[in-house]
C-alpha positions as CSV (number, residue, x, y, z in Angstrom):
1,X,107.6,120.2,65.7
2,X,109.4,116.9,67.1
3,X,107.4,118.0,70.5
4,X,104.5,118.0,69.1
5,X,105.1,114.7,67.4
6,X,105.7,113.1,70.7
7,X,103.2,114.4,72.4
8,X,100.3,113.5,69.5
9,X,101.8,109.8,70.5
10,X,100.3,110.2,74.1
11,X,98.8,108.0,75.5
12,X,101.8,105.2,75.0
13,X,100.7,102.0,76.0
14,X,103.4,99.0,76.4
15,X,101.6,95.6,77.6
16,X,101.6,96.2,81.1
17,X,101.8,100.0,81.1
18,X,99.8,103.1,80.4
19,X,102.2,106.6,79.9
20,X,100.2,109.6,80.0
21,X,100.7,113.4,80.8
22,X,101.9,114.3,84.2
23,X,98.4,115.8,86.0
24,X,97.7,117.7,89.4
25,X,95.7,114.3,89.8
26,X,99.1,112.7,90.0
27,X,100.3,114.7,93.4
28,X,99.8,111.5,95.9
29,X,102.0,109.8,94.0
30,X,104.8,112.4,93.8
31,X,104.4,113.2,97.6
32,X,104.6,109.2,98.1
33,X,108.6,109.6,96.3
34,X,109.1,112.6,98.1
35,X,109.2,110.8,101.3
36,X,111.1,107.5,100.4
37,X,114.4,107.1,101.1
38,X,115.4,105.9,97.6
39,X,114.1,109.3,96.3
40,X,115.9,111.6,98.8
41,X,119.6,109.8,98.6
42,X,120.0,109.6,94.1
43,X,117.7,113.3,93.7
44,X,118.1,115.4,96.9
45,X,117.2,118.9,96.9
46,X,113.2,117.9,97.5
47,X,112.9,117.4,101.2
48,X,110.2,118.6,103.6
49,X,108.2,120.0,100.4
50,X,104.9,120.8,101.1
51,X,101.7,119.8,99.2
52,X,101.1,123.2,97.8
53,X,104.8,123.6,96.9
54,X,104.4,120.2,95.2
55,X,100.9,121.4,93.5
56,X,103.0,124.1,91.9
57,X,105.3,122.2,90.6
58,X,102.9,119.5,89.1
59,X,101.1,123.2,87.6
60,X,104.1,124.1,85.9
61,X,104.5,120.7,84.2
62,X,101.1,121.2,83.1
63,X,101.8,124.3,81.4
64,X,105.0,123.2,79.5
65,X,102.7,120.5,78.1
66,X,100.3,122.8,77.0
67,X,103.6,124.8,75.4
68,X,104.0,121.3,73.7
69,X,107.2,120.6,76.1
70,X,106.1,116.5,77.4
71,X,109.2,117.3,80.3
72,X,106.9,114.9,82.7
73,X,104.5,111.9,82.0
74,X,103.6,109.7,84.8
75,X,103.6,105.8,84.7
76,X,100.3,103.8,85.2
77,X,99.4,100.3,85.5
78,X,97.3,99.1,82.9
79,X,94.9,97.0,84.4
80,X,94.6,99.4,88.1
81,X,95.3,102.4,86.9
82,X,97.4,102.9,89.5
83,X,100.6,105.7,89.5
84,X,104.0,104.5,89.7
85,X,106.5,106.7,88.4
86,X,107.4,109.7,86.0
87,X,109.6,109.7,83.1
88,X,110.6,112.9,80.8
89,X,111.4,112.8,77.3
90,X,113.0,117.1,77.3
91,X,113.4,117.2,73.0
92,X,115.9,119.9,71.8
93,X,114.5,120.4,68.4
94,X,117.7,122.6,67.7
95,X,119.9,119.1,68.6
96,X,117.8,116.5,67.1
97,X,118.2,114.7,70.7
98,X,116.5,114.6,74.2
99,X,117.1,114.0,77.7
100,X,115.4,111.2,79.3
101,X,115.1,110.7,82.9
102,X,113.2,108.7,85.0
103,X,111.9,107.9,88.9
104,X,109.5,105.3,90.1
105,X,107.9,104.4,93.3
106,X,110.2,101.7,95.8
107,X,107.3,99.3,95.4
108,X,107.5,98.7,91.9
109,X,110.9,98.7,91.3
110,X,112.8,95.2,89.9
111,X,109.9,94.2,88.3
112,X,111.0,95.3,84.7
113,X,108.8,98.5,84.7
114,X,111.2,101.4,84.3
115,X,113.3,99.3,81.2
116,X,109.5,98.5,79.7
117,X,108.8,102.2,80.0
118,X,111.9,103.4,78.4
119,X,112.2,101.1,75.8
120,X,108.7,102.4,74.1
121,X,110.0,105.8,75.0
122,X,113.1,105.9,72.9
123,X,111.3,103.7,70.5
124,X,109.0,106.5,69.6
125,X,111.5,109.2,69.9
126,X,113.9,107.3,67.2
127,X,110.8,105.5,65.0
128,X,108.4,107.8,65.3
129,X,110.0,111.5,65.9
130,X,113.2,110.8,64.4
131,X,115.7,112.0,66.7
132,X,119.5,111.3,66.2
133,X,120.5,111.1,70.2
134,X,119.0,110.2,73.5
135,X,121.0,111.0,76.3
136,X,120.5,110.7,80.2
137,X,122.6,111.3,83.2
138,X,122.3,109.4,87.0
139,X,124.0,109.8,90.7
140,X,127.3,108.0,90.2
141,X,125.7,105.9,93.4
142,X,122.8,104.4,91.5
143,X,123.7,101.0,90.7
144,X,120.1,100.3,89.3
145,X,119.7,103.3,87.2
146,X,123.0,102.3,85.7
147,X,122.3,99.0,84.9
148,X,118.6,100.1,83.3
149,X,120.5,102.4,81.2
150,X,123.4,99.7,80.1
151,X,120.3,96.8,79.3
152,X,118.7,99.7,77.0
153,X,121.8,99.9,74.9
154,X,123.3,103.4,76.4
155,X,127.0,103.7,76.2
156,X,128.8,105.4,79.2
157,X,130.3,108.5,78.2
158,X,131.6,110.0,80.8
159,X,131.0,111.9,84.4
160,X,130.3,115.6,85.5
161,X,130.0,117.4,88.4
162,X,127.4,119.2,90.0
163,X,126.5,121.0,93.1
164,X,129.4,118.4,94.3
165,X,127.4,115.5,93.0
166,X,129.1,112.8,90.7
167,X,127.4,112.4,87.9
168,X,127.6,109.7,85.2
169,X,126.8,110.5,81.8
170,X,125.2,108.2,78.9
171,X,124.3,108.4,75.2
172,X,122.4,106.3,72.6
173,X,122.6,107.1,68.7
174,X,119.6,106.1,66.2
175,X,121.0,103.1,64.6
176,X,118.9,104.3,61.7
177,X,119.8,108.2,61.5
């Protein structure tokens, strides 16, 4: 049910962005990550994937949206059309909460993208869904995912390990829940 809510908001439009389902159509884009440096050193576990590897992957996001799961959404420009990222929005209906997470392309980084994305993001999962807790996690190492997380109001909550990865761990309650 609280799926389905978020996905009848798609497509989310902020004033320089377009958020729309994650599509086959969206592969350049995710090869593009694959390859930069950023990418490899905070996510790992992706290198020397090949296109049809990626193809399946982008095919099974595909499916869990049409299971009513919106795991993966990719990040246009308004006015180009033109890919830059992916953000998830994973609802536990059982929790009242979800898991964001987020990656965007080097060459639009610092320019207030990401924070614009994920500040209509939560907005519809608190205003429009009604969900109690947002949560996220990022690579101990990522000073910038940090600091997007901390200017959207999440509090640090603590760390966890993983596949002997540091983790750091935040959450962010519905002020109106």
């Amino acid at each position: 049910m609280k799926n389905k809510l978020f996905i009848e908001k798609l497509p989310i439009e902020t004033e320089r962005l377009l958020i729309k389902k994650t599509t086959k159509e969206d592969i350049e884009l995710l090869l593009k990550l694959d390859k930069q440096e950023t990418t490899q050193k905070f996510l790992g576990g992706i290198k020397n994937k090949s296109k049809e590897e990626r193809l399946e992957f982008l095919n099974k996001k595909e499916q869990k949206f049409k299971q009513g799961i919106a795991s993966s959404l990719t990040v246009y420009l308004k006015e180009s059309n033109i890919p830059i990222g992916f953000v998830g929005a994973k609802i536990s209906e059982e929790n009242n909460s979800s898991e964001i997470s987020y990656i965007f392309d080097e060459d639009y980084t610092k320019k207030g993208y990401c924070t614009e994305t994920m500040l209509k993001v939560i907005e519809i999962c608190f205003d429009k869904v009604g969900l109690s807790k947002i949560y996220a996690d990022t690579v101990e190492k990522n000073e910038s995912s940090k600091k997007v997380l901390l200017r959207l109001g999440f509090s640090h909550v603590g760390t966890k390990i993983e596949n002997d990865t540091v983790f750091d761990e935040y959450e962010l309650y519905n002020k109106n829940k």
